[in-house]
N, CA, C and O of each residue as an XYZ file, in Angstrom:
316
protein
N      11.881    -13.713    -23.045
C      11.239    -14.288    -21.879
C      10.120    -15.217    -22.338
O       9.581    -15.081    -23.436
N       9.857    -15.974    -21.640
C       8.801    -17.099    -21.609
C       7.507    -16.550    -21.456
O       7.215    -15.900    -20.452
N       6.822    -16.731    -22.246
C       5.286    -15.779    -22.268
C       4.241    -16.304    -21.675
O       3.142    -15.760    -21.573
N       4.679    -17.834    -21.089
C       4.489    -18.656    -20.208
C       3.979    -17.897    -19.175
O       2.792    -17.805    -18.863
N       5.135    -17.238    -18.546
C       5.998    -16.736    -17.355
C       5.478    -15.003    -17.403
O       6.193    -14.184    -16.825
N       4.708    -14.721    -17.839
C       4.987    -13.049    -18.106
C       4.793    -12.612    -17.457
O       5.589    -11.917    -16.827
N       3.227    -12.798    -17.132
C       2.271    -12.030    -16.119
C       2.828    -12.500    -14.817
O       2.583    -11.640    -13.971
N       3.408    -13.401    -14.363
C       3.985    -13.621    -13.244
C       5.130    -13.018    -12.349
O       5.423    -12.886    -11.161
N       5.604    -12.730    -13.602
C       7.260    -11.793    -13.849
C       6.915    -10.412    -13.140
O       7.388     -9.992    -12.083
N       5.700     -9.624    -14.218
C       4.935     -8.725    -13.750
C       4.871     -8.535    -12.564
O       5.366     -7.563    -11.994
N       4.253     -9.440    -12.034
C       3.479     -9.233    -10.323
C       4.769     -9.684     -9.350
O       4.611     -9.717     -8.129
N       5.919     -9.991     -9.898
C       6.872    -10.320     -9.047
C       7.654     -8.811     -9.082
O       7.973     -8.368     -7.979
N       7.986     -7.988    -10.284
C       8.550     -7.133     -9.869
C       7.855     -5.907     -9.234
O       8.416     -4.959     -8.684
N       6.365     -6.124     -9.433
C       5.564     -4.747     -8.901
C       5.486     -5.267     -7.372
O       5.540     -4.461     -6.443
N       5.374     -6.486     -7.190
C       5.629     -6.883     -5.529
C       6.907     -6.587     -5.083
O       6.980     -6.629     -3.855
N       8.267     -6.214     -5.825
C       9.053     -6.093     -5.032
C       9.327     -4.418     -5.165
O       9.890     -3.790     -4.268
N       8.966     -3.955     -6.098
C       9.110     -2.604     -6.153
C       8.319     -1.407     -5.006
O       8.678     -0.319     -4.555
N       6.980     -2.335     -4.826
C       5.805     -2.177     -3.704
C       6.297     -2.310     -1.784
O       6.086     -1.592     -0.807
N       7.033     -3.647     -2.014
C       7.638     -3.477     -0.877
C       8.840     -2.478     -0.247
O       9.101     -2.121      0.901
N       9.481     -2.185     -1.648
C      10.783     -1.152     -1.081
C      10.051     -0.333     -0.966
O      10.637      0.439     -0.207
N       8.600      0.321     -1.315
C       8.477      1.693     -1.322
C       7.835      1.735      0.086
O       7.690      2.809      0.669
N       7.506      0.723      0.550
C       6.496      0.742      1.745
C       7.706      0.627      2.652
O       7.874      1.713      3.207
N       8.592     -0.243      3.010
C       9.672     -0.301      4.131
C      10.254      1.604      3.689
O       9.967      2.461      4.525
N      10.930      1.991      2.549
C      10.966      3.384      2.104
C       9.809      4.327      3.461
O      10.072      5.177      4.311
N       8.818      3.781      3.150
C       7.402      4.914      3.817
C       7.494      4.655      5.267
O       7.422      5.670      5.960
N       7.628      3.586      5.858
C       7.401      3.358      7.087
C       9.041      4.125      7.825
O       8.938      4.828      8.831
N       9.985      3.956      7.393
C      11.294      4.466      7.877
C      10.724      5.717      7.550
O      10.102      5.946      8.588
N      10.506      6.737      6.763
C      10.344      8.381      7.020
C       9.328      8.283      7.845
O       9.601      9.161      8.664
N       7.706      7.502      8.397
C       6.696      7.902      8.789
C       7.302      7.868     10.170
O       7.050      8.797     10.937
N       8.190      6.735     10.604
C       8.920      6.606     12.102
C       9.830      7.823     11.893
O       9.425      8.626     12.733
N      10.767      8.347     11.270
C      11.336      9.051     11.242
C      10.854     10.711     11.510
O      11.284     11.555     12.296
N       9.915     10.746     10.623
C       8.781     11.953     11.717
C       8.276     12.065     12.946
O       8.066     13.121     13.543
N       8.089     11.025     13.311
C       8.099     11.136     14.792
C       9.154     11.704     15.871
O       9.020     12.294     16.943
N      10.466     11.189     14.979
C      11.380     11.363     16.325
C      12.263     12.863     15.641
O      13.250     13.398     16.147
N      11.737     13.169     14.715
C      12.349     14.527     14.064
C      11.477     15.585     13.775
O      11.204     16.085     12.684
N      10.937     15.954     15.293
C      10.329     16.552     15.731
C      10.611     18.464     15.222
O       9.764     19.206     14.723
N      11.513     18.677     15.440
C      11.787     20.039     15.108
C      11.769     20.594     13.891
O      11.585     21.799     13.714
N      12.042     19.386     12.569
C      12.448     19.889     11.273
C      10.851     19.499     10.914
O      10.882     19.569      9.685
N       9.499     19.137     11.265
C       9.201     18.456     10.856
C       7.324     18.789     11.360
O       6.266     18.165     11.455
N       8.000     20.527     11.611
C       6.921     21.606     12.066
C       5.730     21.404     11.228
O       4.755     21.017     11.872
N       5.585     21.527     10.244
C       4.579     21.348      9.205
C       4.102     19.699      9.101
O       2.919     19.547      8.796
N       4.468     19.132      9.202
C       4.549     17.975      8.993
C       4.328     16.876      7.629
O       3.561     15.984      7.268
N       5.841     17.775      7.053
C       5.911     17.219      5.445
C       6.463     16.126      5.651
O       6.007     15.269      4.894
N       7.598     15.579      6.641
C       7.728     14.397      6.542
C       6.774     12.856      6.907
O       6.803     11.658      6.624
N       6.188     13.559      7.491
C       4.300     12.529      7.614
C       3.663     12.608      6.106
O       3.716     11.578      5.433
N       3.143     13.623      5.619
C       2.841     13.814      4.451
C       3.684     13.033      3.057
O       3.141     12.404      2.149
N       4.925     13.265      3.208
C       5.609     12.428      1.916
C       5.964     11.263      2.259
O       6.521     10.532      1.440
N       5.617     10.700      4.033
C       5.983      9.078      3.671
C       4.349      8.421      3.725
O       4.170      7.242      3.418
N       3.420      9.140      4.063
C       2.250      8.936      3.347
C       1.630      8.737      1.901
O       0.871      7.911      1.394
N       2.203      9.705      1.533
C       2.275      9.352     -0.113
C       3.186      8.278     -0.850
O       3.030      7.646     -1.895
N       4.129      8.316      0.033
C       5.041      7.164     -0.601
C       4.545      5.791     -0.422
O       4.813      4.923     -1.253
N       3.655      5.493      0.889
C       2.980      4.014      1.344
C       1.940      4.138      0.013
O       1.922      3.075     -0.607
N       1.194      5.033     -0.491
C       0.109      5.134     -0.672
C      -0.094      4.873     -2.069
O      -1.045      4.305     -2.606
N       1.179      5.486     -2.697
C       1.636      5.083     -3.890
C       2.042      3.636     -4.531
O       1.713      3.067     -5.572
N       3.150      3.199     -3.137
C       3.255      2.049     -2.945
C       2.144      0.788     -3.443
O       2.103     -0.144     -4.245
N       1.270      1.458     -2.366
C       0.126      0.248     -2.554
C      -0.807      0.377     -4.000
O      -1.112     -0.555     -4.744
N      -0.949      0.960     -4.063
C      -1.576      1.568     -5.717
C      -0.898      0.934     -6.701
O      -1.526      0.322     -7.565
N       0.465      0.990     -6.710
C       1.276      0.216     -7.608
C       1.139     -1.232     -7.637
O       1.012     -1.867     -8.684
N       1.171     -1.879     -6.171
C       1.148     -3.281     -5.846
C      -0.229     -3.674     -6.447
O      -0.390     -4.620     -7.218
N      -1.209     -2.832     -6.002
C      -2.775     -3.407     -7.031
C      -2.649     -2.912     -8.567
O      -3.254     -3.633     -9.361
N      -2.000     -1.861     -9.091
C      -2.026     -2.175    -10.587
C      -1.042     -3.363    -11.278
O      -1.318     -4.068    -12.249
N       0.122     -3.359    -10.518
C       0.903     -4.579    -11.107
C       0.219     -5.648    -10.714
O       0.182     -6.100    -11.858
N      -0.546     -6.714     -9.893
C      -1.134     -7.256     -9.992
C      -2.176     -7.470    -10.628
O      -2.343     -8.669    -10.852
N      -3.299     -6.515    -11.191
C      -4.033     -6.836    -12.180
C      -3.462     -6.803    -13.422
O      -3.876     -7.618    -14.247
N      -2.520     -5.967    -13.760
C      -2.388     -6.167    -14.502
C      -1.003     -7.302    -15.229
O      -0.283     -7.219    -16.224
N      -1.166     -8.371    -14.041
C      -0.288     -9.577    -14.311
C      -1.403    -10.627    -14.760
O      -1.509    -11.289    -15.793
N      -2.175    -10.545    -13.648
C      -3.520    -11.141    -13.988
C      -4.180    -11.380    -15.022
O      -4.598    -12.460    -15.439
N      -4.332     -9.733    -15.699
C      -4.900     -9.910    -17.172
C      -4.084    -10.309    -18.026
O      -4.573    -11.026    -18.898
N      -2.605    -10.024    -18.114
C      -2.128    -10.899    -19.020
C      -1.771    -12.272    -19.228
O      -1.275    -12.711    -20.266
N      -2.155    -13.197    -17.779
C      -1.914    -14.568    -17.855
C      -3.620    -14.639    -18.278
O      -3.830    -15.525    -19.107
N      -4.834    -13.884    -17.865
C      -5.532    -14.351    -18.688
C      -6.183    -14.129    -19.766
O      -7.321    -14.410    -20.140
N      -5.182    -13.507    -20.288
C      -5.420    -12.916    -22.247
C      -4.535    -13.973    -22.327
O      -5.185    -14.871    -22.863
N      -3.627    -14.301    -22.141
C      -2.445    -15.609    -23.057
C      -3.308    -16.760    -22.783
O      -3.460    -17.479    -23.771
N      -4.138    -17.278    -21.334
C      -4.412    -18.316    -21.637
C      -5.738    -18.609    -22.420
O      -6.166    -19.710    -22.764
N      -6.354    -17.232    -22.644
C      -7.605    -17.549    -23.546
C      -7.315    -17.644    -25.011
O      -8.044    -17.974    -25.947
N      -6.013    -17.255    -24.966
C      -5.600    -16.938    -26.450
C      -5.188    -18.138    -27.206
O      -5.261    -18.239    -28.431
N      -4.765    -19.010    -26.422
C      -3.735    -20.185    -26.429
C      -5.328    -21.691    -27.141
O      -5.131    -22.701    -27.817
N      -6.681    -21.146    -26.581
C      -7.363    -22.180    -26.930
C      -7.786    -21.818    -28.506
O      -7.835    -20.631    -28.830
N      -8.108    -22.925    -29.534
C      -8.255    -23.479    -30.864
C      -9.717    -22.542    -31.182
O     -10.296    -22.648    -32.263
């Protein structure tokens, strides 16, 4: 790969990995609602909570850390 391109690459797959987990979270968090009976305790609120939550945690570490590596290559790159 193009080292050009890295950190970009980065934040493109933690953005898309971020979004499945959040559409993932929002379908169980709706899904608790209307599954009312199995859902006494309310673990399925609880694990699509964690799943958004995770989600987003991921989306801010893959972004910094796309960040820092476009700007370690481009400090690296000067004489």
């Amino acid at each position: 790969m193009n080292t050009r391109y890295e950190g970009k690459a980065i934040t493109q797959m933690c953005k898309m990995m971020a979004s499945v987990g959040l559409i993932v979270g929002l379908a169980l968090f709706l899904l608790s609602f209307i599954a009312n009976n199995y859902n006494k305790d309310f673990f399925l609120t609880i694990i699509s909570l964690g799943i958004m939550g995770s989600s987003m945690f991921m989306f801010g570490f893959g972004t910094f850390m796309g960040i820092l590596t476009d700007t370690f290559q481009k400090g690296e790159a000067k004489p």
